[in-house]
FILOGU-994820 format. One line per field, with one value per residue (C-alpha): residue number from 1; x negated, y, z; residue in three letters. Coordinates in steps of 0.25 Angstrom, whole numbers. Layout:
REM residues N
i = c(NUM / ...)
X = c(X / ...)
Y = c(Y / ...)
Z = c(Z / ...)
aa = c(ALA / ...)
//
This chain:
REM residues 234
i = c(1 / 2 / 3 / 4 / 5 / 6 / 7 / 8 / 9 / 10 / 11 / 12 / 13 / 14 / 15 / 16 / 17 / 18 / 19 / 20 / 21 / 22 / 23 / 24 / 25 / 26 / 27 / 28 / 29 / 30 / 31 / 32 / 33 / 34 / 35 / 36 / 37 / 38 / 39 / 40 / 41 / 42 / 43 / 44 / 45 / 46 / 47 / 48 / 49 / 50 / 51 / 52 / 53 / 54 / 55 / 56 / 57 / 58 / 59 / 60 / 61 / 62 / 63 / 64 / 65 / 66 / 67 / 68 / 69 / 70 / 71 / 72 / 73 / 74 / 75 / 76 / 77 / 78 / 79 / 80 / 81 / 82 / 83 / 84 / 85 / 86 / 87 / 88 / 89 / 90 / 91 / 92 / 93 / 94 / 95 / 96 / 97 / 98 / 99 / 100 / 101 / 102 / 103 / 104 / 105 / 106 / 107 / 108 / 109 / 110 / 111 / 112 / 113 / 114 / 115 / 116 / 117 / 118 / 119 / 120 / 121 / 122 / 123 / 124 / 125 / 126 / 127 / 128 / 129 / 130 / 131 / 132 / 133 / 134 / 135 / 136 / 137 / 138 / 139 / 140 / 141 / 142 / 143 / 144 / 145 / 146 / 147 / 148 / 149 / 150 / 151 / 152 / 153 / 154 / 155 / 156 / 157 / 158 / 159 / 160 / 161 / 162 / 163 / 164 / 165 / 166 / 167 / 168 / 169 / 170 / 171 / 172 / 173 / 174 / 175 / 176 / 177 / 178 / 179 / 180 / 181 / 182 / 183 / 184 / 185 / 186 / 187 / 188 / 189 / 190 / 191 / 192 / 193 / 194 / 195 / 196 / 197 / 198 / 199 / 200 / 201 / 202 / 203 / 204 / 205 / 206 / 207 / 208 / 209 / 210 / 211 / 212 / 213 / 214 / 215 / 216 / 217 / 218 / 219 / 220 / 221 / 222 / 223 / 224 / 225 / 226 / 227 / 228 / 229 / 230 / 231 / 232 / 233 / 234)
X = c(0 / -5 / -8 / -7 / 7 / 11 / 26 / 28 / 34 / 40 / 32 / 16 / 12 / 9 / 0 / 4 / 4 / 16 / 17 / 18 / 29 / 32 / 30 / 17 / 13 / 18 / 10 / -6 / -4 / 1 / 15 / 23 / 37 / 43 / 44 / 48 / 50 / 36 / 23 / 9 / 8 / 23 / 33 / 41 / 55 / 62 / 72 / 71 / 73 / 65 / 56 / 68 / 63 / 68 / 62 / 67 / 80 / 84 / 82 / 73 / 62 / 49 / 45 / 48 / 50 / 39 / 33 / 38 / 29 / 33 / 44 / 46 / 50 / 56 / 51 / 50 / 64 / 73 / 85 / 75 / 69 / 84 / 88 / 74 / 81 / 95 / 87 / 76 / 90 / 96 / 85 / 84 / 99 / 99 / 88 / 84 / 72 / 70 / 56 / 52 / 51 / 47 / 32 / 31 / 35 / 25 / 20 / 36 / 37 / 53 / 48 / 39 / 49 / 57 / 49 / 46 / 58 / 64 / 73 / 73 / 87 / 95 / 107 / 115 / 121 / 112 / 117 / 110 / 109 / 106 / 93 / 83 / 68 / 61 / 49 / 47 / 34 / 20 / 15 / 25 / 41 / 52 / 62 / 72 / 79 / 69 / 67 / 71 / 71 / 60 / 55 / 40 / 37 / 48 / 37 / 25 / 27 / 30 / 19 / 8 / 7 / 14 / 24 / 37 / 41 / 50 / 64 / 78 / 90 / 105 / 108 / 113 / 110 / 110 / 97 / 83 / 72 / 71 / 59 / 55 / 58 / 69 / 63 / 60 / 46 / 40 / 42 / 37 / 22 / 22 / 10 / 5 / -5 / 3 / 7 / 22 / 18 / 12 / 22 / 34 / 37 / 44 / 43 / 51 / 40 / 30 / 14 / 18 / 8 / 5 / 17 / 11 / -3 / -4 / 0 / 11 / 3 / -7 / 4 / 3 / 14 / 10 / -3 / 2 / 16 / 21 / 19 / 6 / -2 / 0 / -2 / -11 / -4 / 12)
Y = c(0 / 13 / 23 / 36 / 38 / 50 / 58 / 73 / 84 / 96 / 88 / 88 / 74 / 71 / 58 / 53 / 43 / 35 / 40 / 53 / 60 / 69 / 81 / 75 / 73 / 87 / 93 / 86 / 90 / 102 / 103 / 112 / 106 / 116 / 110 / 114 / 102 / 93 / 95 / 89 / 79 / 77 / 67 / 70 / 75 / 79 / 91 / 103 / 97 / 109 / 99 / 92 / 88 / 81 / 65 / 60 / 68 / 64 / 77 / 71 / 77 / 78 / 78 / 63 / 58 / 49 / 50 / 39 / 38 / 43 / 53 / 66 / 77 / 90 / 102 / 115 / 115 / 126 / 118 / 112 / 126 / 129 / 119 / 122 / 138 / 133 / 124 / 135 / 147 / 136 / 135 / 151 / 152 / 142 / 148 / 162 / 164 / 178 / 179 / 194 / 192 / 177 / 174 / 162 / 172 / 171 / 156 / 153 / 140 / 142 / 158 / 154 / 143 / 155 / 162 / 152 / 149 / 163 / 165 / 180 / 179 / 165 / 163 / 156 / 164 / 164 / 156 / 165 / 151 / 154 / 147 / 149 / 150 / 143 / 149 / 144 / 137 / 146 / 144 / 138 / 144 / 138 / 147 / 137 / 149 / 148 / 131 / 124 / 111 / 105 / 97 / 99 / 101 / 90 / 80 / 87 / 88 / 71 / 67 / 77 / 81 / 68 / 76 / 77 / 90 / 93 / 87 / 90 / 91 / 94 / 94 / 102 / 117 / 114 / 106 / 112 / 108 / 103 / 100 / 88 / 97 / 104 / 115 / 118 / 122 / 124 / 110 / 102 / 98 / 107 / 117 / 125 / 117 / 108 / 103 / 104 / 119 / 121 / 116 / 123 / 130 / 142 / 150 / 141 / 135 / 144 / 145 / 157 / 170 / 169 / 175 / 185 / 183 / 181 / 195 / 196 / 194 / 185 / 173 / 159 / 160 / 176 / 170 / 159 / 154 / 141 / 130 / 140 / 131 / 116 / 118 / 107 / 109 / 106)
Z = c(0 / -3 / 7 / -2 / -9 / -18 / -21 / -24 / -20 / -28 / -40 / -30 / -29 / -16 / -10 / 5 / 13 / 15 / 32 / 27 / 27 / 13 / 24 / 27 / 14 / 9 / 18 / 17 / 0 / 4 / 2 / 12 / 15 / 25 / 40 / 53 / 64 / 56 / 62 / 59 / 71 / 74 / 72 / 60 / 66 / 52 / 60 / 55 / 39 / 35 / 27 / 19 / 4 / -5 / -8 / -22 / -20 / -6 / 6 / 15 / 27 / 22 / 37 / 41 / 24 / 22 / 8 / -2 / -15 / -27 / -19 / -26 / -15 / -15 / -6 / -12 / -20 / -18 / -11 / -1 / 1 / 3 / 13 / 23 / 21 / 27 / 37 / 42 / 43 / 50 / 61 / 62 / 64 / 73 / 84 / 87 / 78 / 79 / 72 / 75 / 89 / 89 / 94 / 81 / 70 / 60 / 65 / 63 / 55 / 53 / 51 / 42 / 35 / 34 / 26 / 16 / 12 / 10 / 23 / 26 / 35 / 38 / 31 / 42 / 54 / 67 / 78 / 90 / 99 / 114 / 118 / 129 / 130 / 138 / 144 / 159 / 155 / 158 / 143 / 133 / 130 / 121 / 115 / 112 / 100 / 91 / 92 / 80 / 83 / 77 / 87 / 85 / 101 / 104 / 94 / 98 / 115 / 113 / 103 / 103 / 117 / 125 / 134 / 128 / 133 / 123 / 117 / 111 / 120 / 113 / 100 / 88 / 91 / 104 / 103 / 112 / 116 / 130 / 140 / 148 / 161 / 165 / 169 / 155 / 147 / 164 / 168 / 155 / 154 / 140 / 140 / 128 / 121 / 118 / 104 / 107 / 108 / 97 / 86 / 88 / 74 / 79 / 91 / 100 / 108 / 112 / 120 / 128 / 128 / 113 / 105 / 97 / 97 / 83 / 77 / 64 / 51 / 58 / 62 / 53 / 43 / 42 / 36 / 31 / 26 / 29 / 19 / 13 / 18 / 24 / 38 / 47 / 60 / 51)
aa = c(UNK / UNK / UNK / UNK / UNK / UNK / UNK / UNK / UNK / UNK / UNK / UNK / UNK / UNK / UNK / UNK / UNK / UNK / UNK / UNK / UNK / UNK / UNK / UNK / UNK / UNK / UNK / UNK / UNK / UNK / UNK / UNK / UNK / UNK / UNK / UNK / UNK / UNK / UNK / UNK / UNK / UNK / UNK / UNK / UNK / UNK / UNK / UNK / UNK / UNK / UNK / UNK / UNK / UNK / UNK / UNK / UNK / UNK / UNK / UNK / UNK / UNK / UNK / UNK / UNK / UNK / UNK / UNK / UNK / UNK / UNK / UNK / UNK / UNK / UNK / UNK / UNK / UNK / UNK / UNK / UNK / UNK / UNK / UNK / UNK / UNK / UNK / UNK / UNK / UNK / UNK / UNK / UNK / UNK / UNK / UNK / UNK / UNK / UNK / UNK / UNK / UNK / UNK / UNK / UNK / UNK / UNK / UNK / UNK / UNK / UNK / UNK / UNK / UNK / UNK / UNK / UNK / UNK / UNK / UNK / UNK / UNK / UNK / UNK / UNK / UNK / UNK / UNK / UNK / UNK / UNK / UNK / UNK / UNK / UNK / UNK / UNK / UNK / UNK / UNK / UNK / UNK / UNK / UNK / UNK / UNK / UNK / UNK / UNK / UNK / UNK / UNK / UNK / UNK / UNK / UNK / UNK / UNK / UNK / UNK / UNK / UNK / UNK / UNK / UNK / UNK / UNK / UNK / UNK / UNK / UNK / UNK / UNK / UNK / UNK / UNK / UNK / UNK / UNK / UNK / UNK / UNK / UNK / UNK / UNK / UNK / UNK / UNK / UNK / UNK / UNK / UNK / UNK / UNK / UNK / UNK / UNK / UNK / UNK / UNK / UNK / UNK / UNK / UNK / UNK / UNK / UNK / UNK / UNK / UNK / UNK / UNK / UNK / UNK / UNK / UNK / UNK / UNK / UNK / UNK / UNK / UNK / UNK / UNK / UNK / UNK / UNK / UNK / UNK / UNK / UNK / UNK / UNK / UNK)
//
């Protein structure tokens, strides 16, 4: 059996290995497929559907697809790029994103996936949820209205740094993240270096005392759009 297979996407021959998964794949012979809950490292969750393609014709999640030899996929098209709009208007309606005042604006990744694909306003009406912030722990806050419920810190607390700190309670819009303590952030073993802290794609979970550091102009997607450059760390 061979270990290198090949298929194409938007008409690019791409080789693989059969683990891989097409988001995989895409990404080491750089093709951007737009993403938001898939992370380097992580266990792929297949939530946000941000990364839909199409495989011979049929919508599937480039994320947790695995490649099939001789498939042709469908990325950049005009009703894929359509369907990640609705999908990316439906995460900021749903929240309170409120990007001027956010310490991630301009490291954004749903900012930056905005951008891209063209949305200067959301289409639908904004829901203006009630939600709380968490910010009992010394060096590390959660601000539950900007969470879109990707589950990178949920993956990343459990495999990555062994303590499980984080999980899903509810369900529908009234899903959140919740902690192993009931005292909230303050009585979990989470402390800034860890990875679960450092994945988050939007402003929800947070190092305290470094909002800002890095001036406007200066932030990563003000140097560097996403999907300009396949990014190691994605």
């Amino acid at each position: 059996m061979t270990d290198v297979i090949t298929f194409h996407i938007d008409g690019k021959e791409i080789s693989a290995k059969p683990e891989q998964t097409i988001l995989q794949a895409a990404a080491l012979s750089g093709v951007y497929i737009p993403h938001l809950c898939a992370y380097k490292g992580l266990v792929p969750w297949g939530a946000c559907r941000i990364c839909l393609v199409k495989v011979n014709g049929r919508f599937q999640p480039a994320c947790t697809q695995p490649v099939v030899a001789g498939a042709l996929v469908e990325n950049d098209t005009p009703e894929l790029n359509e369907i990640r709009r609705a999908l990316v208007d439906m995460l900021y309606v749903e929240g309170n994103h409120i990007c001027p005042s956010c310490e991630a604006s301009g490291n954004c990744e749903l900012q930056a996936l905005a951008y891209r694909l063209g949305i200067l306003a959301p289409r639908y009406p904004y829901m203006f949820p009630k939600r709380g912030l968490d910010m009992s722990h010394p060096d590390v806050m959660l601000d539950h209205n900007r969470c879109i419920k990707c589950a990178r810190c949920v993956r990343a607390s459990r495999d990555i740094d062994g303590k499980h700190v984080f999980d899903f309670v509810g369900r529908g819009l009234g899903q959140r993240i919740a902690f192993d303590a009931e005292q909230g952030l303050a009585g979990t073993s989470v402390s800034a270096e860890d990875k679960a802290m450092s994945v988050c794609p939007v402003g929800a979970l947070m190092n305290k005392r470094v909002g800002f550091a890095v001036p406007v102009g200066s932030r990563l997607y003000d140097r560097h759009p996403i999907g300009s450059a396949i990014e190691s760390s994605k």
